[in-house]
C-alpha positions as CSV (number, residue, x, y, z in Angstrom):
1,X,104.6,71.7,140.9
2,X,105.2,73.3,144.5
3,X,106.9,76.8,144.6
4,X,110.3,76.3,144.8
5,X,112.2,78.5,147.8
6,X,115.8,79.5,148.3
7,X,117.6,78.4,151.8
8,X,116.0,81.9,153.7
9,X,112.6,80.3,152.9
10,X,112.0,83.5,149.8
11,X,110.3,82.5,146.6
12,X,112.9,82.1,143.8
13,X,111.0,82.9,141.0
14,X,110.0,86.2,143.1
15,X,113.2,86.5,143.8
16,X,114.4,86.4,139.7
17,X,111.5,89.0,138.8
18,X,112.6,91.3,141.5
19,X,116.4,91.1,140.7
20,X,116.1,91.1,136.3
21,X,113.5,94.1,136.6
22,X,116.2,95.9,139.1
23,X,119.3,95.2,136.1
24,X,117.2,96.7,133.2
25,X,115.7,99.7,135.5
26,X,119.4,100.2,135.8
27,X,120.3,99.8,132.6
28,X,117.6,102.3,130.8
29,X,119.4,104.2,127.7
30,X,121.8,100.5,126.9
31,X,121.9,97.9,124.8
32,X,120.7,94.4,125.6
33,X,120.7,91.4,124.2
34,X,118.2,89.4,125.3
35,X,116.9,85.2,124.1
36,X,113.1,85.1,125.1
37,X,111.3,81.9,125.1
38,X,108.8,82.2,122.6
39,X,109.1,83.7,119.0
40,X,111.2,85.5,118.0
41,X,113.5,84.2,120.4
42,X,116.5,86.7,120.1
43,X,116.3,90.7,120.0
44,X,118.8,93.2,120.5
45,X,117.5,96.7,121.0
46,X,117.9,99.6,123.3
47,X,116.2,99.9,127.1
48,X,113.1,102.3,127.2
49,X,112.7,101.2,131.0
50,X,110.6,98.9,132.8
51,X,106.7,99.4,133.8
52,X,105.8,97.0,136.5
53,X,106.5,93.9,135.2
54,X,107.1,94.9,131.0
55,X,110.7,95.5,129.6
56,X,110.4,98.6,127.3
57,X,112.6,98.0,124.4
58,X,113.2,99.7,120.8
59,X,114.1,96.5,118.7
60,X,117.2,96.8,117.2
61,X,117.5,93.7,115.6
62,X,115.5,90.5,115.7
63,X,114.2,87.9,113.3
64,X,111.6,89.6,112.2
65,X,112.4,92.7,110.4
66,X,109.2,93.9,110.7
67,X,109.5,94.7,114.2
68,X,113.1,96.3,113.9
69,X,112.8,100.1,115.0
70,X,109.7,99.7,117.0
71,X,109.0,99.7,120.7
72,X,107.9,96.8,122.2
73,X,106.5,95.4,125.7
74,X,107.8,92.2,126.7
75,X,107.2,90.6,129.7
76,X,110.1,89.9,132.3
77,X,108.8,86.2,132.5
78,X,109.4,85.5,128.8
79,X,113.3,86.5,129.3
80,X,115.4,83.5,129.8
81,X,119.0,85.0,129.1
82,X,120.0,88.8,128.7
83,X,123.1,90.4,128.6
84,X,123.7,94.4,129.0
85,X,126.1,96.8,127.5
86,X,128.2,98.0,129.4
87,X,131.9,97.6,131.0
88,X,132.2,94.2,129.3
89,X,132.6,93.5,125.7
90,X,129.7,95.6,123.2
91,X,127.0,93.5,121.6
92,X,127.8,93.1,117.6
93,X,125.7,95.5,115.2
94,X,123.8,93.3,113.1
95,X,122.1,94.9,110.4
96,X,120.4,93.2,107.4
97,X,120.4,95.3,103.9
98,X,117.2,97.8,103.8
99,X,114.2,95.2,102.4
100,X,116.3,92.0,102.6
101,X,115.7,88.9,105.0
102,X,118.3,86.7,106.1
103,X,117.9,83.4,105.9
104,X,119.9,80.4,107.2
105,X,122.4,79.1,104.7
106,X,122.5,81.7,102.6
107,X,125.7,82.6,103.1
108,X,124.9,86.2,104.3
């Protein structure tokens, strides 16, 4: 599949890259929610920073409880929708009881 390019002739996906590792350099110290592609597909956590083309994050939340108050590396690529703390409305704290996992239908 060809490269796709904007009207100015500029690589979009270079274009993404450049402009979603700009909003999290900015953004280092807040809280993001962010849907990757592969599993576990959802985290919430707080912004370490960005080294070249990694997302530093401290995992908050994600479906694997495991992983919750760790850092982790995850590459800008693998971010399909992300939303940042800020002006707009906070991200919810969810927080599963110490030692439990949630599971669908479960009512919790």
């Amino acid at each position: 599949m060809p490269t796709p390019f904007n009207q100015a002739g500029q690589p979009v996906n270079e274009l993404r890259r450049r402009d979603v590792v700009l909003a999290f350099q900015e953004a280092a110290g807040r809280r993001a929610f962010i849907l990757i592609n592969p599993f576990p597909f959802m985290v919430i956590g707080e912004i370490v920073g960005v080294a070249n083309d990694y997302l530093q994050l401290i995992i908050e939340t994600t479906s694997i409880t495991e992983l919750e108050g760790r850092t982790i590396n995850l590459h800008i690529d693998e971010v399909e929708v992300f939303y940042i703390e800020g002006d707009g409305p906070p991200i919810p704290r969810i927080e599963n009881e110490p030692g439990r996992h949630t599971k669908r239908g479960d009512g919790a």
